[in-house]
Structures are given as C-alpha cells and as structure tokens.
N, C-alpha and C positions, 0 to 999 in steps of 0.2 A: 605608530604607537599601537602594540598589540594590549586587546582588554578580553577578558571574560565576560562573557555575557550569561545571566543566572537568573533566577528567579528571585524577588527580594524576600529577605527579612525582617519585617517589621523592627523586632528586636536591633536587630546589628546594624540595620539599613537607615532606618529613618532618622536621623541625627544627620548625617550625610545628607540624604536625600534634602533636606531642608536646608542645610548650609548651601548647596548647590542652586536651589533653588531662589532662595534669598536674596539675592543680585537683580532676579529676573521681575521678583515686585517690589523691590525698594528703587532700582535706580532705571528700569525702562518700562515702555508700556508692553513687554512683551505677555503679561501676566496682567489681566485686567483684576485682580485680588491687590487689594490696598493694603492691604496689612499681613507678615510673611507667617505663614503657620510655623508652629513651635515643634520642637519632635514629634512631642505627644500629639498633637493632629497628625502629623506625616502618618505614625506609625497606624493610627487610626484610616486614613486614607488606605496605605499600604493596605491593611488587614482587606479592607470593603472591596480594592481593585481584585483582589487577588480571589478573594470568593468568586465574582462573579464576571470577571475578565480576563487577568494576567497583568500585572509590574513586572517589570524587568529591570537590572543596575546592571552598569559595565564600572568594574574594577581592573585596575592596572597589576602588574606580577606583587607588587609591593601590598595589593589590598586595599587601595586607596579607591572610594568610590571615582568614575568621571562620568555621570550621566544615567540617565534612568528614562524611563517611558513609561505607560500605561494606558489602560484602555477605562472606557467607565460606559455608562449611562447615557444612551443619546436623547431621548423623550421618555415620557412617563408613560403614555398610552401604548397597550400593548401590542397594537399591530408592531410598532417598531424595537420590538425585543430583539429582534436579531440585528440592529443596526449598534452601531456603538461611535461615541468620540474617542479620539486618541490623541495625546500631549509627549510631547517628548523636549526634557530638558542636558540639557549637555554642558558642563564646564567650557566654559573658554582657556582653558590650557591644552584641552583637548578637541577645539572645533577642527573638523574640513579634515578628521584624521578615519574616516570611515565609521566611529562610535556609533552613529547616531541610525546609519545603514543598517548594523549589526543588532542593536536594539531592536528595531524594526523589525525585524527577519524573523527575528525571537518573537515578538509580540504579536503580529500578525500569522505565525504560525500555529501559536495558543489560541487566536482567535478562530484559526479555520476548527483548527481541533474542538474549541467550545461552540461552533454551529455558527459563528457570525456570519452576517453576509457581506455588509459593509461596512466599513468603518467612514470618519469625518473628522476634518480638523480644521479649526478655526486660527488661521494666523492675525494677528495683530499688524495693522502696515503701517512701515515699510517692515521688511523683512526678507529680503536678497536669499541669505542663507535656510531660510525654513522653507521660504516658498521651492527653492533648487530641489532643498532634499527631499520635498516631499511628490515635487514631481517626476525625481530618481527614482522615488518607490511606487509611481505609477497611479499617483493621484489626477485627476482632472479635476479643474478647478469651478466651481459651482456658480460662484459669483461673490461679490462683494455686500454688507451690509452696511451703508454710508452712517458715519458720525453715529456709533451705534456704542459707543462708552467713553465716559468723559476720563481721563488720565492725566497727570503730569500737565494740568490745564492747559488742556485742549481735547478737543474730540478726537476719536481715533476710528478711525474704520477695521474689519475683519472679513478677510478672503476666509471662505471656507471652499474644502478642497474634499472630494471622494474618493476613496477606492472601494472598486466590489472585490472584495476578497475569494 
C-alpha cells in the first residue's frame, strides 16, 4: 500500500485523525485517554503539535487519511526542551504495510531539523506491533512502569522506549 506522507492540516485533517483514533480509546488500552477527543480537540492538538514539534498523516492515492504521528512535550522543566514524546496511530486496514515506518522518517526528520535530541515513547502492554516498529526505528528500550494506569479494569503497565535522534 503506497501513502503520502505530509504535514497535517488541522483544517482537513483532524476529523480523520480522530475517527482513526477512536478505536484506540474506546475499545483497547492502547490510549490510556478514557474518553475519545472530538475534531475540535484534534484540530487543537494538531495546531499545538505542529507549532512546536511536527504532525504528520499518511493518505492513500484516493485521499483517505491511514495513520498519523506526532511529536509533543516531554517534561515541563526546561533542561528537557530538547527532548520530546512521540505517538504514532495507524488504521488497521493499513497495519504491517510500511505507514507507520514512513511517518516516522517524516517526523523524526522535523525533529532533527527543529534541534530535538531525543525523542520517547510509551507503549501500553502488550503490544507485539508497536513495540517491533519502534525498535525498527532504533529505539532502545528504557524500561517498564509496572500497573502504572488503571484501563478496561485492570492495570496496565507502559514500556517506554528512546531514541537519540
């Protein structure tokens, strides 16, 4: 499956970006967010990522969002300005098809280019397919925070994973 990979826009994007999304906090603990943002938060998300990180969406030839990424905010203290998290969400019509590679490429490119150093990602476990792809893009992995958010009643644990960019 060939996609373009682009910068989003709020505007066009976030409606998508949200539906996509949506699966990932109503029916798993992949999204420890209980309740699924509506456009108008996406679009608001989108705006703030994009000030001061980079979003990115992968669309198909047809124009159809499949997946998005973004970078944000790692701590509030400023020694760690140049660190950042990073999330990346992918349709399941389109998993294990490269998207999520190609996302990546994109967004940790904008990040060298905006002075990052490192970036971080917290997976929710289990998680086979996040934890693979993130250690295709050259993540090592930090460590675990045990029973560290309660979901889908039960506790869940989160691998967080580095890369220095």
């Amino acid at each position: 499956m060939t996609a373009q990979i682009r910068p989003a826009d709020a505007a066009r994007d976030a409606a998508a970006c949200a539906a996509i999304y949506r699966p990932f906090v109503r029916e798993s603990w992949t999204s420890f967010e209980l309740k699924a943002p509506d456009a108008a938060e996406m679009a608001r998300r989108i705006d703030e990522a994009r000030a001061h990180h980079g979003w990115f969406v992968a669309e198909d030839h047809a124009g159809r969002l499949l997946g998005y990424c973004y970078a944000s905010q790692h701590r509030s203290r400023a020694a760690y300005r140049t660190s950042c998290d990073v999330a990346i969400y992918v349709a399941p019509v389109a998993a294990r098809r490269g998207i999520g590679r190609a996302l990546y490429t994109m967004l940790f490119d904008e990040l060298r280019h905006r002075r990052y150093h490192a970036a971080f990602a917290g997976i929710a476990l289990p998680n086979a397919a996040s934890i693979g792809l993130h250690r295709a893009m050259g993540f090592g992995e930090v460590g675990t925070y045990r029973e560290v958010g309660w979901k889908m009643g039960g506790w869940r644990d989160v691998s967080w994973w580095q890369l220095v960019l």
